[in-house]
C-alpha positions in Angstrom: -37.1 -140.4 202.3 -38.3 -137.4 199.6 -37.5 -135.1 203.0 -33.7 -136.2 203.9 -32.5 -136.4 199.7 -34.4 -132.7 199.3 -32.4 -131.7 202.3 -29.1 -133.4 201.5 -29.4 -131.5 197.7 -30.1 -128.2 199.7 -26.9 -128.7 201.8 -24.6 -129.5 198.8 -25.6 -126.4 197.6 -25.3 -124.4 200.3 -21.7 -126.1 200.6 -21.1 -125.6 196.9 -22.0 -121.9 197.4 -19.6 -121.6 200.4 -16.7 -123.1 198.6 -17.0 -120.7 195.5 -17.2 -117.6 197.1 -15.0 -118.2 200.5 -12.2 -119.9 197.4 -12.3 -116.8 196.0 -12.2 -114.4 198.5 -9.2 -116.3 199.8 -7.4 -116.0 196.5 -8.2 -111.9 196.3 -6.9 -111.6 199.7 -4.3 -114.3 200.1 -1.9 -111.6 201.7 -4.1 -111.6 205.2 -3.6 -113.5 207.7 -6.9 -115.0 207.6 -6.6 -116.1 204.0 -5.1 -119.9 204.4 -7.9 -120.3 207.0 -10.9 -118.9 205.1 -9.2 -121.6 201.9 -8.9 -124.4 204.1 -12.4 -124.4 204.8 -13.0 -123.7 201.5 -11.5 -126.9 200.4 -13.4 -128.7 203.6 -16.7 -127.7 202.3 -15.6 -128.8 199.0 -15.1 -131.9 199.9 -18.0 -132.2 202.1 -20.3 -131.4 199.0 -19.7 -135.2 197.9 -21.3 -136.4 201.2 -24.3 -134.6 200.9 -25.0 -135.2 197.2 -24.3 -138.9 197.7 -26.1 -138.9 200.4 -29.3 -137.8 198.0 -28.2 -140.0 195.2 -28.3 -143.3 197.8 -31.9 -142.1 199.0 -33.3 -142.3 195.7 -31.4 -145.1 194.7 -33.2 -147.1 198.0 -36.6 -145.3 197.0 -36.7 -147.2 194.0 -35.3 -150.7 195.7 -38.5 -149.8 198.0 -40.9 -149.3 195.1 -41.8 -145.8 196.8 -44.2 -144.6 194.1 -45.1 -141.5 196.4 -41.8 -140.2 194.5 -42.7 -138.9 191.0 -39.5 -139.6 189.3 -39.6 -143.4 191.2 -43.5 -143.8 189.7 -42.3 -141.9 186.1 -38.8 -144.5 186.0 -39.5 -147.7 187.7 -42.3 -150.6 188.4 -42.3 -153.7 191.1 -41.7 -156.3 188.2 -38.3 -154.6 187.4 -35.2 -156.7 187.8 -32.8 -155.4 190.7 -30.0 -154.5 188.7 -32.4 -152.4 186.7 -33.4 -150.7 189.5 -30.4 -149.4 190.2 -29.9 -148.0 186.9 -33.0 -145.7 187.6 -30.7 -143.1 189.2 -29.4 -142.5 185.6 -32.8 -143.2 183.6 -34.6 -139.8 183.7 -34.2 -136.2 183.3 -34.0 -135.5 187.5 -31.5 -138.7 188.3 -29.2 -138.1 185.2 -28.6 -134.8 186.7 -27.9 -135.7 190.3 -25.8 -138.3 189.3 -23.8 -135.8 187.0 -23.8 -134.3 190.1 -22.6 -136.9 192.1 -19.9 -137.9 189.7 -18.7 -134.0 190.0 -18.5 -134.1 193.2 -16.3 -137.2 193.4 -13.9 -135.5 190.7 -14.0 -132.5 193.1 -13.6 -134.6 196.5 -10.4 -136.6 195.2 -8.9 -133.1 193.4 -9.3 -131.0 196.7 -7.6 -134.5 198.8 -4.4 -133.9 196.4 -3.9 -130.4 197.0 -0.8 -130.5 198.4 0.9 -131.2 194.8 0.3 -127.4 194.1 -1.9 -125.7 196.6 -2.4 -122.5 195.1 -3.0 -123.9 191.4 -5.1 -127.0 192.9 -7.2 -123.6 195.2 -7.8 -122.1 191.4 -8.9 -125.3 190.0 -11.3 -126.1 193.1 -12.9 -122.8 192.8 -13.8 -123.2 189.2 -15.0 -127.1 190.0 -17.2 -125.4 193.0 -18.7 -122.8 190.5 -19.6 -125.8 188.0 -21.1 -127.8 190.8 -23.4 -124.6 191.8 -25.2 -124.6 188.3 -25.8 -128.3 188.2 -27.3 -128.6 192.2 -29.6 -125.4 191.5 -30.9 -127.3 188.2 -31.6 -130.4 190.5 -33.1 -128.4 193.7 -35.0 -125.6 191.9 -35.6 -126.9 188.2 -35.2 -130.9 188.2 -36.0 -131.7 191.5 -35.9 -135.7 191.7 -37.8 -136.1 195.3 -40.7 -134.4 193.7 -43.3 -135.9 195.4 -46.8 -137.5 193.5 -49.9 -135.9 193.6 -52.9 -138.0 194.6 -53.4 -141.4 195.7 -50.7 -143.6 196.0 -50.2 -145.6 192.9 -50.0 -149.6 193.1 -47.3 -149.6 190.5 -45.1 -147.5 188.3 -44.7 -146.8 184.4 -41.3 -148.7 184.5 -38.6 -148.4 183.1 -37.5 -147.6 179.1 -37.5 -150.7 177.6 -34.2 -149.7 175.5 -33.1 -149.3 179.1 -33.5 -152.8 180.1 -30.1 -154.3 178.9 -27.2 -155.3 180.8 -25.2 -152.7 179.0 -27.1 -150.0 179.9 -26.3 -150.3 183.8 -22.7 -149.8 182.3 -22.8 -147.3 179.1 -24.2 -144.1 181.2 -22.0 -144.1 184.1 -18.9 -144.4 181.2 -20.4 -141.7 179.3 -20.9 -139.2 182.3 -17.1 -139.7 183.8 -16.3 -138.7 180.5 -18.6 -135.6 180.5 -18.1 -134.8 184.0 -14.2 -135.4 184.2 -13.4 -132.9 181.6 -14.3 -130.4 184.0 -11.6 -131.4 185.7 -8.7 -130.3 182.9 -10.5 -127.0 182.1 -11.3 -126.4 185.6 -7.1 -126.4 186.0 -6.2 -124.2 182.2 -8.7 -121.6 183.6 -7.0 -121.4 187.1 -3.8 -121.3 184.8 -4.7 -118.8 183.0 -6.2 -116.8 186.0 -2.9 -116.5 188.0 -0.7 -116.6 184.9 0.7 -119.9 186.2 4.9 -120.0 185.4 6.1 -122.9 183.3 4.2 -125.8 181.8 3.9 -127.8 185.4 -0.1 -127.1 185.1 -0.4 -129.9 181.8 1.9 -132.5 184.0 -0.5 -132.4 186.5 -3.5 -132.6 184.1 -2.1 -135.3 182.2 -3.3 -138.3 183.6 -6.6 -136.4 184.2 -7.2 -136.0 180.8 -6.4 -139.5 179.4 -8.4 -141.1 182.4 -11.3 -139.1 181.4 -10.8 -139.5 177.6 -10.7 -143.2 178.3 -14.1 -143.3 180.2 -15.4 -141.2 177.1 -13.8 -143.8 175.1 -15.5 -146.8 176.6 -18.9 -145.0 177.0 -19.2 -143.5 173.3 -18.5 -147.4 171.9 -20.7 -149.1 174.6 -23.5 -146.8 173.2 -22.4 -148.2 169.8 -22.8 -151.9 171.2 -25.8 -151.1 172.8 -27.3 -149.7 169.6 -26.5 -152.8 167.6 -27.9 -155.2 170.1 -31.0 -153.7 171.1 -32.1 -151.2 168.8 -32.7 -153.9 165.7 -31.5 -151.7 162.7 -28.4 -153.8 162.1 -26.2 -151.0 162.6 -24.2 -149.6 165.7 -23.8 -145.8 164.7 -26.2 -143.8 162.7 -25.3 -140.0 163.4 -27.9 -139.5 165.8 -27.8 -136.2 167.1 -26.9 -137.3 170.8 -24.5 -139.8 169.1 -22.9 -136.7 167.7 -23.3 -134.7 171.1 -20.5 -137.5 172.7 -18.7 -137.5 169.5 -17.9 -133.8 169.4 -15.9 -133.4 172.9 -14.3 -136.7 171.8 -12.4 -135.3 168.7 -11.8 -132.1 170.6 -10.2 -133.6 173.8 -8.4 -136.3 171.3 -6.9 -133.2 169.7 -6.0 -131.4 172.8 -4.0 -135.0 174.1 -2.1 -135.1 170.8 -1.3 -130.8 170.8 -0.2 -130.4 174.7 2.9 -132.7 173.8 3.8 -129.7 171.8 3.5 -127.3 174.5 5.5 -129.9 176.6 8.1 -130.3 174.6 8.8 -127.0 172.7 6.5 -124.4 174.6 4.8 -124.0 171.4 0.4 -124.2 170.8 -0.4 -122.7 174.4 -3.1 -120.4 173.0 -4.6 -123.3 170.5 -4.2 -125.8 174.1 -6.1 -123.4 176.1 -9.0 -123.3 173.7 -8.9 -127.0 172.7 -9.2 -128.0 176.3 -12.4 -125.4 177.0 -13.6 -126.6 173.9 -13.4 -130.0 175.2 -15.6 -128.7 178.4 -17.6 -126.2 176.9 -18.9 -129.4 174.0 -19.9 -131.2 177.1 -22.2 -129.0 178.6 -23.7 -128.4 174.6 -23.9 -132.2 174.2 -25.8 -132.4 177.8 -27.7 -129.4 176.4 -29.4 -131.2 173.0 -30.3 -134.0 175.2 -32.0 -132.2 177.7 -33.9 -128.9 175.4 -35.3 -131.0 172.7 -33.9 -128.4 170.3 -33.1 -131.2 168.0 -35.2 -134.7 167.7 -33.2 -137.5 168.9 -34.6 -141.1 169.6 -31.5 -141.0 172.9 -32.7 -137.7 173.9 -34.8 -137.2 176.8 -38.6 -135.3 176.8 -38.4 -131.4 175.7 -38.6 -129.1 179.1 -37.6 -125.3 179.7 -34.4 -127.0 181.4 -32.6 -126.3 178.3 -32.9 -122.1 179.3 -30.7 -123.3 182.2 -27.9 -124.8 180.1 -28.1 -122.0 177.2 -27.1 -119.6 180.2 -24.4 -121.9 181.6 -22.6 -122.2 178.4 -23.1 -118.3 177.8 -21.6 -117.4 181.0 -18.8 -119.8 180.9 -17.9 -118.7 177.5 -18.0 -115.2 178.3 -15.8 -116.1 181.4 -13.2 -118.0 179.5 -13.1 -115.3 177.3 -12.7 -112.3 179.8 -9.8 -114.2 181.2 -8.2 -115.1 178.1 -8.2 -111.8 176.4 -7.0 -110.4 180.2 -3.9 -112.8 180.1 -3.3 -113.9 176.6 -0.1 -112.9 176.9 0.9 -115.2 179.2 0.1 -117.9 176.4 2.8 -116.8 174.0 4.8 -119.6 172.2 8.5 -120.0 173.5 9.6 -121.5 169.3 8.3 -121.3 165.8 7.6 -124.0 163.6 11.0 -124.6 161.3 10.3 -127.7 158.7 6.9 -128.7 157.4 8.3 -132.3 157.7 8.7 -132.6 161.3 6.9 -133.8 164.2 5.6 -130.6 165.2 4.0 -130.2 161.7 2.3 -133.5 161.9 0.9 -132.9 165.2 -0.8 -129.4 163.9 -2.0 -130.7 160.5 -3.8 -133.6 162.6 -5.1 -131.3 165.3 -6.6 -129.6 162.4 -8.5 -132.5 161.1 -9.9 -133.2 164.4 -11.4 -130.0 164.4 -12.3 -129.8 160.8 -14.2 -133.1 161.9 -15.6 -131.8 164.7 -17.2 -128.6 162.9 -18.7 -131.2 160.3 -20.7 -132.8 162.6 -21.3 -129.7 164.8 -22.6 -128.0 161.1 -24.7 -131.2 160.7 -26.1 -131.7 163.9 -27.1 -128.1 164.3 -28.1 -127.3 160.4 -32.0 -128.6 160.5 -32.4 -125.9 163.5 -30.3 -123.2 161.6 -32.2 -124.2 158.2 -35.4 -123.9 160.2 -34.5 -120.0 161.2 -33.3 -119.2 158.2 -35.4 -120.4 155.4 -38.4 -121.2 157.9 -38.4 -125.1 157.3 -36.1 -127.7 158.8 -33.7 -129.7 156.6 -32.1 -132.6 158.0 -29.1 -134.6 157.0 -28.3 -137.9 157.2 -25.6 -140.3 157.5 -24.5 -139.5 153.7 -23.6 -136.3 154.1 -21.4 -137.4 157.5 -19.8 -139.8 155.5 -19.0 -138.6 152.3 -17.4 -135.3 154.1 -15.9 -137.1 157.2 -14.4 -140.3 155.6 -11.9 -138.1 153.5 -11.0 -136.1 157.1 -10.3 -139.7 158.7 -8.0 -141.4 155.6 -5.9 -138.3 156.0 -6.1 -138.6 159.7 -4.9 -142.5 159.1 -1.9 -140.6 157.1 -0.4 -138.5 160.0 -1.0 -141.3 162.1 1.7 -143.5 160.0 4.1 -140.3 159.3 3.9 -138.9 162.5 6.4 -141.4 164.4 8.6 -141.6 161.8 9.0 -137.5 161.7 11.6 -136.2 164.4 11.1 -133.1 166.8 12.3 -129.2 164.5 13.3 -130.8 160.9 13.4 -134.5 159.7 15.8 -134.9 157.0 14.1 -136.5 153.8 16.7 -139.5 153.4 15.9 -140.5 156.6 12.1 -140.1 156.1 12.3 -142.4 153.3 14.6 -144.7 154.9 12.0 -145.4 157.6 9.1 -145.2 155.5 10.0 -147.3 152.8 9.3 -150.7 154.1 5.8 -149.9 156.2 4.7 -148.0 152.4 5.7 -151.5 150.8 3.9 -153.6 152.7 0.6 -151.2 152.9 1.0 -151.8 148.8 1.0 -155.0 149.1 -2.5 -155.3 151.1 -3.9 -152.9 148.7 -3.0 -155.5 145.9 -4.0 -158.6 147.8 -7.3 -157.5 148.2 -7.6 -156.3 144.5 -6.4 -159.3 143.5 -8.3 -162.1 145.7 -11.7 -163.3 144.0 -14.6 -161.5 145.0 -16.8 -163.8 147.7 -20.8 -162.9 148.6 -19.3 -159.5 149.6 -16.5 -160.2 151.9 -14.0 -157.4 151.9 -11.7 -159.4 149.7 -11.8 -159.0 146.0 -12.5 -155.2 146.4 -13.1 -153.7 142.8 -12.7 -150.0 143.7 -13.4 -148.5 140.4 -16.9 -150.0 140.8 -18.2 -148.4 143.5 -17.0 -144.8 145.8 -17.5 -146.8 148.9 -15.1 -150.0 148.2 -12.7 -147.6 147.2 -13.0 -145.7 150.7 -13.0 -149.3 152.0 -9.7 -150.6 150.3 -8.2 -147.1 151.2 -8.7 -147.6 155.1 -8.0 -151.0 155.0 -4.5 -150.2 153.3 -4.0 -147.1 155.3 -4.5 -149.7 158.6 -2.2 -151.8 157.1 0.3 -148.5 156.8 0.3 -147.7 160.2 0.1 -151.1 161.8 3.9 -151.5 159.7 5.0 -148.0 160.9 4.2 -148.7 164.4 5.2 -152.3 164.3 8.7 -151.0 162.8 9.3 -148.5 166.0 8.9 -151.7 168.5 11.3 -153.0 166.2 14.0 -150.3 166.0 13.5 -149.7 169.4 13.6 -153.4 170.7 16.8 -153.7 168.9 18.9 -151.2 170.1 17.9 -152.6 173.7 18.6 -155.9 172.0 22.1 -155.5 171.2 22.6 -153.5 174.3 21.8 -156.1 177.0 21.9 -159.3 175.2 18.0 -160.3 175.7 15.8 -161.6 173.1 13.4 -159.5 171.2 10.5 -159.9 172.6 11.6 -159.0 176.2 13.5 -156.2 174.8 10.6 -154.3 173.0 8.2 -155.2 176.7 11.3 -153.6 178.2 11.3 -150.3 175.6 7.7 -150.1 176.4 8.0 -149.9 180.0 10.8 -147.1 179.8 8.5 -144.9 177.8 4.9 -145.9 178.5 3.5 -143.1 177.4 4.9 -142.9 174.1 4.5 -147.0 172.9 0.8 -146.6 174.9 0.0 -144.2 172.8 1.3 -146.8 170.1 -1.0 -149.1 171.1 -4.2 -146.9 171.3 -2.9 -146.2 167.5 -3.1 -149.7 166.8 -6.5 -150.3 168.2 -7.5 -147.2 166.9 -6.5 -148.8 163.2 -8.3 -152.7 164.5 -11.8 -150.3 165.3 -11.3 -148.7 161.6 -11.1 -152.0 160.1 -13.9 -153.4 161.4 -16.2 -150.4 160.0 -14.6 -150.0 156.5 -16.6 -153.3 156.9 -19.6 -151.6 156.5 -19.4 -151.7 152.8 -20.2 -155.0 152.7 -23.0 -155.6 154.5 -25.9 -157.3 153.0 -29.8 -157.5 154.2 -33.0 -159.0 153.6 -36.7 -159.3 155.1 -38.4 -162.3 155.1 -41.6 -164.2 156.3 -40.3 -167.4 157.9 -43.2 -169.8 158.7 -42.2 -173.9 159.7 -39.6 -175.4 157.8 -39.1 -171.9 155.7 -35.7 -171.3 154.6 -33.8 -168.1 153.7 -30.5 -167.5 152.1 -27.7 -164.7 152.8 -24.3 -164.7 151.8 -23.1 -168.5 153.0 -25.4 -168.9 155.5 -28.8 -171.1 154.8 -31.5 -170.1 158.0 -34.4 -172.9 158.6 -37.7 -171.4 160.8 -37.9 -174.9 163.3 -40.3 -172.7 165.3 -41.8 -169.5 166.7 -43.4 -169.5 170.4 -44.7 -166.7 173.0 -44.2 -166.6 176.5 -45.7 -163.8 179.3 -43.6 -162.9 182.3 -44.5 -160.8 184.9 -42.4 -157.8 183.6 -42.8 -158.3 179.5 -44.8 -160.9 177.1 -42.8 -161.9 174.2 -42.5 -163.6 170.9 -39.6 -165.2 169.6 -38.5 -167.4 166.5 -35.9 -170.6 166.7 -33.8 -170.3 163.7 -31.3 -173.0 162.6 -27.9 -171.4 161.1 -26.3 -173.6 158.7 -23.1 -173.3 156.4 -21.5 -175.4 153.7 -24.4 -178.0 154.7 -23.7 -178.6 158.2 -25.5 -176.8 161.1 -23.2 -174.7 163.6 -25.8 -172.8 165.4 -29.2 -172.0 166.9 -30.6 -168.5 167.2 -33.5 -166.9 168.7 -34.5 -163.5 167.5 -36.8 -162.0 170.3 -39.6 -159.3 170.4 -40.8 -158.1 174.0 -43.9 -156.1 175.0 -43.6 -154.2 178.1 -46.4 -154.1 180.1 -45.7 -151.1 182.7 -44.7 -148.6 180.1 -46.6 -150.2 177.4 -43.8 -150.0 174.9 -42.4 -153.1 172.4 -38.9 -153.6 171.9 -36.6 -156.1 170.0 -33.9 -158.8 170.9 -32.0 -159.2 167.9 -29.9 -162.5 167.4 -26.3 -162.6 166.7 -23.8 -165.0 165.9 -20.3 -163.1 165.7 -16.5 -164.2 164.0 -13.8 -162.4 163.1 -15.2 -162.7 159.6 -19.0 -161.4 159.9 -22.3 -161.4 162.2 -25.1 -163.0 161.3 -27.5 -160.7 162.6 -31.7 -161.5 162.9 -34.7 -159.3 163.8 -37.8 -160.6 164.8 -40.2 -157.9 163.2 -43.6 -159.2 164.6 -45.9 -161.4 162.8 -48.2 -161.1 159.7 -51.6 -160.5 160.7 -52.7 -162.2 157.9 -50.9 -165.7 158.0 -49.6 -165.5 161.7 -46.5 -166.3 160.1 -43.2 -164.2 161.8 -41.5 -161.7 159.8 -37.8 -161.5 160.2 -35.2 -159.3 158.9 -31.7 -160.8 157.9 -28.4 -158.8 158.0 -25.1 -160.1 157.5 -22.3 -157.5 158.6 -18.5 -158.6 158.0 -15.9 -157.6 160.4 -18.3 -155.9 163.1 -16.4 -157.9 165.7 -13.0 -156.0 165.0 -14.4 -152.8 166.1 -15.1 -154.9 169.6 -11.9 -155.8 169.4 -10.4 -152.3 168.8 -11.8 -151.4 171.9 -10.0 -153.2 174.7 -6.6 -153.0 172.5 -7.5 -148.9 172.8 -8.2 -149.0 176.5 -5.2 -151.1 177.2 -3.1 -148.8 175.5 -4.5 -146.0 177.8 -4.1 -147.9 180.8 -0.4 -148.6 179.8 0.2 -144.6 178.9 -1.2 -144.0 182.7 1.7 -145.7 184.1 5.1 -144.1 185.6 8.2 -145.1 183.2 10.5 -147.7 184.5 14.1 -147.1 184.7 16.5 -148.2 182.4 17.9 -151.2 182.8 22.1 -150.5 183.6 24.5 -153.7 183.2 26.8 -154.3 186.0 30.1 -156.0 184.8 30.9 -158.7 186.7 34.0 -158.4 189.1 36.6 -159.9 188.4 38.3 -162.9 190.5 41.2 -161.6 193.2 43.6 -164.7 193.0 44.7 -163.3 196.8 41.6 -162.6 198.6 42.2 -161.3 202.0 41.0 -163.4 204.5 37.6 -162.9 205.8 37.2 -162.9 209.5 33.9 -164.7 211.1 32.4 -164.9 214.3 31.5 -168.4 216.2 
């Protein structure tokens, strides 16, 4: 099996190889005859490379359903006891698979790209080339420097270390592959800007046709960065669900980049303008991809997501020197190609808002950049490493995302060259009243075991950052409730329907535009549910039979603690009865496993979730003194909201993916001829 995946990898290469350097000679010489037939097979072998590199990524996927320890990733990333789904997510687990599936995941961008060439062959022939030339670096790392069919030196093993036991959670079969069609697909979009830029492509056809390649690939970046969140609160046992881990940040960073990049190409679409700042944000995008890929894989930074330190990391400090100095060659060569067709005329307009909030994004992007990087720069500087924490990432990023919240309620209101101010205030008026009036409400309602009502914001920095975003949510769930509204209305009073249909009507006429209303909105549901973080309360406490513990309205009664052994893991766990107001309303069973392949320990924290709070337990392990259990009490309010936020944000970019409907036109009726002509029929 080692033989036919080492041989598949070796023939993707060899492909990859063939498809660079045959692309390119077809684009030098695309005046000979022979040119269309040297790209052709070009694009062939292109597409072939997804065979062969699957083909490798199903052999060691059915190495480790085989338990085929003779392979050392297999023995270093799996066991017999490990569950079948599990197994699968092997191929992901490890330094070797991660990189073959990145691979594999390339290739399948590449495969469907090179099957839709005929939209713009030439363009789609640039953007192929560059994919092919990405695809190179990443199958020599796999065949030459993270070879996953290494085989195992002597005797055959009877089992394997298994698998990370932070691996083994439902979640984590999903959160990877997310995560890497994010990564991977941004290759996509700056594989076509850098084929743009190349051939000095006419006209802004080049960010149609990236569009939808873009959003789909933000919205797998999307889902993977806030699975990792999920995962982290469930498994990881802190009570939290983002703590500015250095890899956290690493899928962050491209995030804010490409965010900014969706919001500034409407600029170039619309008014020609921000195609030098477009170019760079979408390499950016790329280029924070591979540096993300790059601190998980050099152990240049300490990370408890971050896989073990190896020389790999020389590999990926070349790649991201010689794509940078390629992008930069080509844009200093044809920069002005890139130069804007207007000017920006009226701070108050919508170009304005979209630059100020591109901006942001990338003022919040170099904060965490500064921060992720700053205890290796501190390190060469001063010759000791300084590390920072999750203070200084929120008390310098919180002020960057209220003023993001701002543009995000202005910006719809502000029309394309100059919005007059009447007719900013006219709009604005009612969605600023009622944002008021939520900033009162929660002043004004008594103060509860921490709920975020009654906020006192003079007593504290971080209620008042809480009562701003809650208020600022509140501002720009008005301002884009108000633009259904208007919108619905005019339809409304044009056709006669009712509101409701007319607004689902609006929507489907500009899906784009109201999508990207809706990813606003769940966008402001996510934000909600972490200004709840202010609020949460914790405490630790040894719970032996019949113990009770107290946090916020919740009264916790020990019934029991027991042990089990399983052929995978042994564990611990404690039955805890949840009760409010007097009355029980649930059972929980905080959990504590002991992995016997890998001989790690993990925990199973318990959670009971509502829209209002999660009641959140940790089994900590047991006094060795009493043999009593020691468990750790969190209560978190609106965590759920941010679950929430999610699927409203993913539906909105599902929406924004779909073609526009027409408008609906209303036929009169005809009108009754009292002498109709007769009407002949046949028997």
């Amino acid at each position: 099996m080692a033989a036919i995946g080492s041989f598949a990898l070796l023939l993707a290469l060899g492909l990859s190889v063939y498809s660079f350097l045959a692309g390119i000679f077809a684009l030098i010489r695309q005046h000979d005859e022979s040119s269309p037939r040297i790209g052709e097979t070009a694009r062939r072998a292109g597409v072939m490379i997804f065979a062969a590199v699957l083909l490798a990524s199903l052999v060691l996927v059915v190495s480790a359903f085989q338990d085929n320890f003779t392979i050392a990733y297999i023995f270093h990333h799996s066991n017999r006891a490990l569950s079948l789904p599990y197994k699968f997510a092997v191929l992901w687990s490890g330094q070797e698979g991660s990189l073959l599936f990145w691979s594999l995941l390339l290739a399948a961008y590449g495969f469907v790209l090179r099957l839709r060439y005929k939209t713009d062959p030439r363009l789609f022939a640039y953007a192929s080339v560059v994919i092919a030339g990405v695809q190179i670096f990443f199958l020599l790392l796999v065949n030459f420097a993270a070879n996953p069919f290494g085989l195992l030196g002597g005797p055959l093993r009877a089992d394997g270390s298994g698998l990370n036991p932070l691996l083994q959670y439902p979640e984590m079969v999903i959160h990877p592959p997310m995560l890497y069609l994010g990564y991977v697909g941004f290759t996509v979009p700056f594989a076509f800007a850098l084929g743009a830029l190349i051939m000095r492509y006419p006209g802004e056809k080049w960010i149609h046709i990236t569009r939808r390649w873009t959003m789909v690939t933000w919205g797998f970046l999307t889902c993977g960065i806030f699975l990792g969140a999920h995962w982290a609160y469930s498994v990881l046992g802190w009570g939290g669900y983002w703590g500015w881990d250095p890899v956290e940040n690493a899928s962050l960073m491209p995030w804010l980049v490409g965010t900014a990049f969706l919001h500034s190409v409407m600029m170039q679409e619309k008014r020609g303008m921000l195609k030098v700042w477009n170019m760079w944000l979408v390499f950016a995008t790329f280029w924070l991809s591979i540096l993300g890929t790059f601190l998980t894989r050099s152990g240049i930074i300490s990370s408890v997501h971050a896989f073990a330190q190896s020389s790999i990391g020389d590999w990926f400090a070349w790649f991201l020197a010689i794509s940078l100095a390629v992008f930069v060659y080509f844009f200093f060569k044809n920069k002005e190609h890139l130069r804007s067709e207007h000017k920006l005329e009226s701070l108050v307009s919508r170009e304005s808002s979209f630059l100020f909030n591109n901006l942001l994004f990338m003022l919040a992007c170099f904060i965490v950049l500064w921060g992720t990087w700053f205890p290796k720069i501190s390190e060469l500087v001063q010759g000791n490493k300084v590390t920072v924490g999750p203070p200084f990432y929120n008390r310098v990023n919180i002020p960057v995302a209220l003023l993001l919240l701002v543009l995000t309620a202005v910006g719809p209101l502000l029309a394309w060259r100059k919005t007059s101010l009447e007719s900013l205030k006219r709009n604005f008026f009612g969605p600023t009243m009622g944002a008021i009036a939520v900033a009162i409400f929660l002043m004004a309602t008594p103060p509860s075991w921490g709920s975020p009502f009654g906020l006192r914001p003079w007593q504290d920095m971080t209620y008042f950052y809480s009562l701003m975003a809650i208020s600022l949510c509140a501002l720009v769930t008005f301002t884009v409730a108000s633009e259904f509204y208007r919108g619905g209305k005019v339809i409304s009073n044009k056709t006669g329907q009712g509101m409701f249909a007319s607004m689902v009507q609006l929507t489907h006429r500009n899906t784009r535009r109201y999508g990207g209303y809706i990813v606003h909105f769940g966008v402001v549901v996510v934000i909600i549910g972490i200004a709840g973080a202010a609020f949460n309360q914790d405490k630790e406490q040894e719970m032996g039979y019949g113990d009770k513990a107290t946090i916020g309205p919740y009264t916790l009664v020990c019934r029991s603690y027991t042990q089990d052994d399983k052929a995978n893991y042994a564990s611990e766990w404690a039955i805890m009865e949840v009760y409010k107001n007097g009355h029980m309303i649930d059972t929980l069973t905080p959990e504590r496993r002991f992995y016997k392949a890998s001989q790690q320990t993990t925990t199973l924290p318990a959670v009971r979730s509502t829209l209002a709070d999660d009641l959140y337990l940790v089994y900590e392990g047991q006094n060795p003194d009493t043999q009593k259990p020691i468990l750790k009490f969190h209560l978190n309010p609106l965590v759920m909201w941010i679950w929430m936020g999610v699927w409203i944000i993913l539906a909105g970019t599902i929406l924004a993916l779909i073609p526009n409907a027409q408008a609906a036109v209303r036929v009169p009726a005809p009108r009754l001829v009292e002498h109709a002509a007769p009407v002949a029929t046949g028997d």
